[in-house]
N, C-alpha and C positions, 0 to 999 in steps of 0.2 A: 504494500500500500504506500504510494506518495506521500511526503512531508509535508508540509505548508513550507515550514523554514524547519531549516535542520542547524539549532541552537551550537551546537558542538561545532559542526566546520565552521561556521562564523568566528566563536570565541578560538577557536586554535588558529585562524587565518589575521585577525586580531592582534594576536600577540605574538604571533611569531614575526609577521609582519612590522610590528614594535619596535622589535629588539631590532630587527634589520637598521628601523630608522634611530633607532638610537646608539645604533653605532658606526651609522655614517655620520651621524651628529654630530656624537662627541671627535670623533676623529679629524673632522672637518673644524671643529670650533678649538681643536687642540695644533693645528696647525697653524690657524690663522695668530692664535697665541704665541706660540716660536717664531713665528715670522718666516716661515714655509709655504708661503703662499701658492708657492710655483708648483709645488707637489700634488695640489688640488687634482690636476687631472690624473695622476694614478689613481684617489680614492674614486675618481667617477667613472672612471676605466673597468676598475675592476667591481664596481658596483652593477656598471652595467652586462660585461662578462658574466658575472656572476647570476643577476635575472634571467639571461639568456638559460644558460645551460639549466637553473629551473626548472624554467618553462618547459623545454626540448623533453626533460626529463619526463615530468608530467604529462605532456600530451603523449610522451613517445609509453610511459606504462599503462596511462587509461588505453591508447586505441590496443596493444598487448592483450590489456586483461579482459577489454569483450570484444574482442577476436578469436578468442582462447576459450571463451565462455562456454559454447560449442562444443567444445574438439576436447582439448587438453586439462580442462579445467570443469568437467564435466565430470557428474559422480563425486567416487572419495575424492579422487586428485583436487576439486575443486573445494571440499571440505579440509583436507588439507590444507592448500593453497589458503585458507581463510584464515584457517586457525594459525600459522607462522606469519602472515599479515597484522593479524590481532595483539599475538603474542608481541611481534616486535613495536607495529605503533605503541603497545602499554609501555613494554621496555624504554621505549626513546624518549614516550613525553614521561618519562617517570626519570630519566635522567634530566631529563632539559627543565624540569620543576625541581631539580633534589640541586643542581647547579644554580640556579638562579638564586636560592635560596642561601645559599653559601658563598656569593656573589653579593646580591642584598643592594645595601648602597655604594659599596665600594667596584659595583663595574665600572663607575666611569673613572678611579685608580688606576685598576686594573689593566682598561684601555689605555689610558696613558703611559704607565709603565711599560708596557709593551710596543707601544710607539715609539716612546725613548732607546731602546735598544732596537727599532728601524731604523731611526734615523741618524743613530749613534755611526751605522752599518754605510752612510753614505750617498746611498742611490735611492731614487723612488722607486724602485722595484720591489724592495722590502715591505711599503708602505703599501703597494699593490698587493702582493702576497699574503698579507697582514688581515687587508678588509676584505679580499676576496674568498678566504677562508671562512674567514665570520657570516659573512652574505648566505655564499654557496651552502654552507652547512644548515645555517635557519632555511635555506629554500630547500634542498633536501627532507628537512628532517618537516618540514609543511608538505609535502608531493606523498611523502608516504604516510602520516596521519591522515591526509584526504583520501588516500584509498581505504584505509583501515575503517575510515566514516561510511564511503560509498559502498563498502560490500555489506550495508545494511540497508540499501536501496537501492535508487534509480542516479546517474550519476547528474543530472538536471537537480533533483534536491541536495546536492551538494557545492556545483558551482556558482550558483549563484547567491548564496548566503558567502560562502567564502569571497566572489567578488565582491560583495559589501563588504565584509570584513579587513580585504584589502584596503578598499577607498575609505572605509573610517581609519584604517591604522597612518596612511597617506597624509589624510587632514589633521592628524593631532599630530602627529610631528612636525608635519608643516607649523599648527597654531602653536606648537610648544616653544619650537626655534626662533617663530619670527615673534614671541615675545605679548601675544595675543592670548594665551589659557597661561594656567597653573596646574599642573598634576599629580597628585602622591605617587611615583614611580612606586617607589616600594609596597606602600596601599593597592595599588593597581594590580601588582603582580602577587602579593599575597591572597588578595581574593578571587584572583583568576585563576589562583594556582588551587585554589581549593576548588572550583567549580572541575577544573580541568583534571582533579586526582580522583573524582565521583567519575566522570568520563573514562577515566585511565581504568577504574575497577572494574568497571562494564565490559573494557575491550577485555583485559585480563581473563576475565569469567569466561565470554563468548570466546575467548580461544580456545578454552579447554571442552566449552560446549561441542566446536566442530570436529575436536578429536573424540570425544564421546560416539557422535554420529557417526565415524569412522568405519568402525568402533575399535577405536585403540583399548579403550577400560570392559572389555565385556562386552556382552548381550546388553544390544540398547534397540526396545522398540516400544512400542504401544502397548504391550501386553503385560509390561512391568515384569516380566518372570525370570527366571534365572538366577545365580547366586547373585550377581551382581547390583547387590542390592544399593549401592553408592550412583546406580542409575537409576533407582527410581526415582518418581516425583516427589517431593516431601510436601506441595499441598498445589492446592487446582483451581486457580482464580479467573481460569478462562471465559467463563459465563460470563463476570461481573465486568470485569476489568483485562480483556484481552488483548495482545502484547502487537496483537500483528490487526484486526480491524478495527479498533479503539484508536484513535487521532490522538488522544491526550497518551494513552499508554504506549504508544508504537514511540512516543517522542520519547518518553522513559525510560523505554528501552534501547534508546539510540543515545540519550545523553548519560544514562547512570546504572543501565546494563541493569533495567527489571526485566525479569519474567514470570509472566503467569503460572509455569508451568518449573518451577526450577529443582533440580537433582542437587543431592550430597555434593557430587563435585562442584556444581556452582557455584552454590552457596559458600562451601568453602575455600573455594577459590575467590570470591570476591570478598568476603569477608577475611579470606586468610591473606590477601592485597593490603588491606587496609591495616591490617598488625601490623603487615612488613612495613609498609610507610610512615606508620607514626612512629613506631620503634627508631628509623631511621631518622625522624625530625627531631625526635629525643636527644639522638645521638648528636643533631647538628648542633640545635642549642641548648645543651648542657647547659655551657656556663651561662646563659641566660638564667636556666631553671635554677642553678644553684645561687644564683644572685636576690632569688626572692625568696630570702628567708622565712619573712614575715607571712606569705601566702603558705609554705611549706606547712610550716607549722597549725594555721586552719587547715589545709588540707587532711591533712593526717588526724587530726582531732574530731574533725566531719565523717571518715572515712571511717575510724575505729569504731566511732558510734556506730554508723552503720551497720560495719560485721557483724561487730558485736551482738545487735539487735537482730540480726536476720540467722546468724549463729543458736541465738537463746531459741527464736519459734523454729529454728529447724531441729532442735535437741528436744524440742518439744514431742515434737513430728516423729521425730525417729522413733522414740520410746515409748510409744503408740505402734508405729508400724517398724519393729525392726527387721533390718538387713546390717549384712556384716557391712557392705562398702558403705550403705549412708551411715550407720557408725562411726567407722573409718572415720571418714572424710569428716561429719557433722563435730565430732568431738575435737578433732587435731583444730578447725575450724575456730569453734566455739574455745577452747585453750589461747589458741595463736592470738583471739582478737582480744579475748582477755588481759592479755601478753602488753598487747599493743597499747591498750586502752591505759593498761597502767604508765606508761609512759608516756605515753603523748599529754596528759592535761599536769600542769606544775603543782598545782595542790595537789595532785594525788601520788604522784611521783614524791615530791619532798617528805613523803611520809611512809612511801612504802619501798619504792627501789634504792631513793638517794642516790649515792655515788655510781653506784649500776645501772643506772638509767640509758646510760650507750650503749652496754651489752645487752640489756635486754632489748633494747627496740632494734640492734643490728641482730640478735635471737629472732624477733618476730620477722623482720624484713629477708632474711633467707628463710624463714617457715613458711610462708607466705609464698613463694619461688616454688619450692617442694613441693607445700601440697599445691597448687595450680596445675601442675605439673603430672603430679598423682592424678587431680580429678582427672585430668583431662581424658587420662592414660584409661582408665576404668568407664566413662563416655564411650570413648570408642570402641572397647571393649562391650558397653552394652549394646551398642549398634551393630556390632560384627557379628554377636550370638543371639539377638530378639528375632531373627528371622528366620522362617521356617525351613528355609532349605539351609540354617547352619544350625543344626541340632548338636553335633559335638562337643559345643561348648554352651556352658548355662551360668547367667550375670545379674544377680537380683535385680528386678527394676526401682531407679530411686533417680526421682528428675533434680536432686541439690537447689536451684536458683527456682525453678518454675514449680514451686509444692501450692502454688494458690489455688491450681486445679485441683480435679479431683481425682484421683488416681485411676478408676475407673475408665474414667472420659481420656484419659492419656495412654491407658493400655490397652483400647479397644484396637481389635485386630483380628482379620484386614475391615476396609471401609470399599463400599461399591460404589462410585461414580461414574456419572456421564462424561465422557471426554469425545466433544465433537460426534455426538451420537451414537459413539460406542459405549457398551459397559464393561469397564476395565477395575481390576482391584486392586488398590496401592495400600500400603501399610504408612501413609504419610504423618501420622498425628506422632507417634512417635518418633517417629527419625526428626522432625521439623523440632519436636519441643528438643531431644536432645542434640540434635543441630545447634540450637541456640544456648543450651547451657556452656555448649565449647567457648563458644564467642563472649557470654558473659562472664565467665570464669579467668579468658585473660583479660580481660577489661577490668573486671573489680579487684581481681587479688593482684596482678600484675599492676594495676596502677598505682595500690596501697605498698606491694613489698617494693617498688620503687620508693614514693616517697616516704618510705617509712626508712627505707637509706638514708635517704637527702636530710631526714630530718636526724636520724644518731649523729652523721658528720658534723653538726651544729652542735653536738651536746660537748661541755669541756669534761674534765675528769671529779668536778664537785659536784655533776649533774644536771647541769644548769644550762637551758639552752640560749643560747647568743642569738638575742630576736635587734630586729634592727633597731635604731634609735628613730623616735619620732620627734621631729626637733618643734613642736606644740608642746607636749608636755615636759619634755624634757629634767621628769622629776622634782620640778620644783612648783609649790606653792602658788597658786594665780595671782597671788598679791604679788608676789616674788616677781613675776613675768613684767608687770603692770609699770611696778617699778622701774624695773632694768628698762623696757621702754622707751619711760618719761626721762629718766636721765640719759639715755642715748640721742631722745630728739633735744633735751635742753643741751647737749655736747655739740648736736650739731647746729644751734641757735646760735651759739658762743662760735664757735669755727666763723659762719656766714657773718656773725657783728666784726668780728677782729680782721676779716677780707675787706671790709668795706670802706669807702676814703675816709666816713664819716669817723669811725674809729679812730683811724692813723690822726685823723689834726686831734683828739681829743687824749689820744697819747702826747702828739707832741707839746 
């Protein structure tokens, strides 16, 4: 089904088109500063070089891939062909967002520094060499995101949101240079980059989708049958909200990779996208994170509550309904937040761990690591034995995060639905609910046994943690403050009388 506008090639033609212009910009307004004026025509040289071959590019893989449509790319080969499309547009714009970011404000440095070592070099050719790498690379890494877009339609909803996308990235760099807009560069690209990682999770997902249909993972068809049960559907929203003649949800599935209809591997493949890329932003800015102490410390305090609280009605739960795993897992749980709790708030701490206060919350922050680790392990475990064709192995059922249900309603097995006029039986209620306990398990304990790190590292060896200074209260008295003030502004009444002429003839 046809797009109206296809939101994605727009914002990826947008911004790659961007960078382009801003870094003819900077190069161009970095030369005119040295006083290289003459060098001008290598950067337009090879600007325009560089559009060229593009372009060539582009039009030369579109006529390729539906000429190919046909013949070679027809069948697996063409499922195939999709899914290493997918795969690498994810990989590319997942680099070209994890660079940017690490870049930040300092690209236009960065460009200049590496100018300086062109032009150190002598010849405009350097300086050629220089922007046509940068050009050529953003137009490359735009020719295969648009195909990665286009093999979820028609290539008419593709070109022409991208040609606007172009001619707006065109005009704001035009108005930015000639001194006409203001732009948050960094704002701009942080909220692009987030639209663009929802996009990037979709392609990611639908790659592994086209290997599925391959069928690289197993027996994958309509009938849901076979061991392969990581192919079937975990739930069937086709009626309501369907992926392919739904105008609102075909766009969904084209900007943030929804489906009606999604499998184990989907799911975890786009949500196991989404681990890998925050993890990696963690990693960028670290010492961002470690610089807010003061947030650290609510975090962890919010957080422990939490467990805590959701630890005590799941120990509830359990010893009502026991199993050996929710056991396990409910008790280490319900200890570890315990653990945490006492350290994290200072009144409770100054009375009960004192001086131990780092050990134990660095205790709770690798406990934390563990069991997540454990649930997860025992999850997949329940997924691999609740289905009938793996009788060999048997995994008490215990859903940990999602007990608001009723246990009932979560182990019913199988369910018979309509699927496009067939009736077909999928076991999806359980696979989807423990689908999702994966995903919430590193999300809340993985976010707590992180900052529940960040926050030991603040603790000194009296116990006490180093919260930052608010220079408002700064421990003194509001009379105190009031005071200091008045006598500062009367210091500076006296400074301004003694500058004045009037002063000096009443000295002299």
């Amino acid at each position: 089904m046809a797009r109206l506008f296809d939101v994605a090639s727009y914002f990826i033609s947008l911004r790659e088109v961007l960078e382009m212009g801003l870094v003819f910009g900077i190069v161009l307004a970095y030369l005119k500063k040295t006083g290289n004026d003459h060098l001008k025509k290598f950067v337009y040289w090879a600007t325009g070089v560089a559009i060229a071959i593009s372009l060539a590019l582009g039009i030369a893989v579109g006529v390729v891939y539906q000429r190919s449509q046909d013949s070679f790319l027809s069948g697996p080969n063409g499922k195939i062909f999709e899914g290493i499309i997918y795969l690498v547009a994810a990989l590319l714009l997942s680099w070209m967002i994890i660079w940017m970011a690490r870049m930040g404000k300092q690209l236009q440095h960065h460009m200049e520094a590496q100018l300086d070592r062109a032009l150190g070099k002598g010849n405009g050719w350097s300086i050629f060499f220089l922007v046509f790498i940068h050009i050529v690379r953003e137009g490359v890494e735009l020719v295969i995101l648009l195909v990665g877009v286009e093999n979820e339609g028609h290539w008419r909803d593709v070109l022409i949101p991208a040609i606007i996308g172009i001619a707006t990235a065109i005009l704001v760099c035009f108005l930015l240079f000639a001194g006409f807009m203001h732009l948050d560069i960094a704002g701009f690209f942080f909220w692009s980059s987030i639209i663009l990682i929802m996009f990037c999770a979709g392609l990611f997902s639908r790659a592994f989708h086209e290997m599925q249909e391959v069928p690289w993972f197993g027996p994958y068809d309509d009938a849901y049958s076979g061991d392969a049960w990581w192919n079937f559907a975990l739930w069937n929203s086709s009626n309501c909200c369907n992926d392919k003649t739904n105008q609102f949800f075909a766009m969904m599935r084209a900007l943030f990779g929804y489906q009606d209809k999604p499998t184990f591997v989907e799911l975890v493949t786009y949500f196991g996208y989404w681990a890998l890329i925050t993890a990696v932003f963690v990693f960028l800015y670290w010492k961002e994170i470690s610089k807010k102490v003061n947030f650290t410390a609510r975090a962890v305090k919010i957080s422990s509550s939490f467990n805590w609280f959701v630890s005590f009605i799941g120990l509830i739960y359990v010893c009502i309904n026991p199993t050996w795993n929710g056991l396990t897992v409910v008790v280490l749980y319900f200890v570890l937040s315990s653990i945490s709790l006492l350290g994290a708030f200072d009144f409770i701490s100054k009375w009960v761990v004192r001086s131990r206060r780092k050990m134990v919350m660095l205790v709770a922050a690798g406990g934390f690591a563990v069991l997540a680790t454990y649930t997860i392990s025992l999850i997949f475990a329940q997924l691999f034995c609740r289905y009938p064709e793996s009788k060999s192995c048997s995994v008490p059922e215990f859903y940990y995060w999602l007990l608001i249900f009723s246990q009932d309603w979560l182990s019913q097995d199988p369910l018979t639905v309509e699927d496009e006029g067939v009736t077909v039986v999928v076991h999806y209620v359980a696979g989807a609910t423990l689908t999702m306990c994966i995903f919430l398990t590193y999300y809340i304990m993985g976010f707590h046994a992180l900052y529940t790190y960040k926050f030991a590292t603040h603790v000194d060896s009296n116990g006490s943690y180093a919260y930052e200074e608010v220079p408002v209260a700064g421990g003194k008295d509001i009379s105190d403050l009031l005071i200091a003030k008045t006598q500062h502004a009367d210091d500076e009444v006296l400074v301004a009388t003694s500058d004045s002429p009037v002063s000096q003839e009443e000295q002299v």
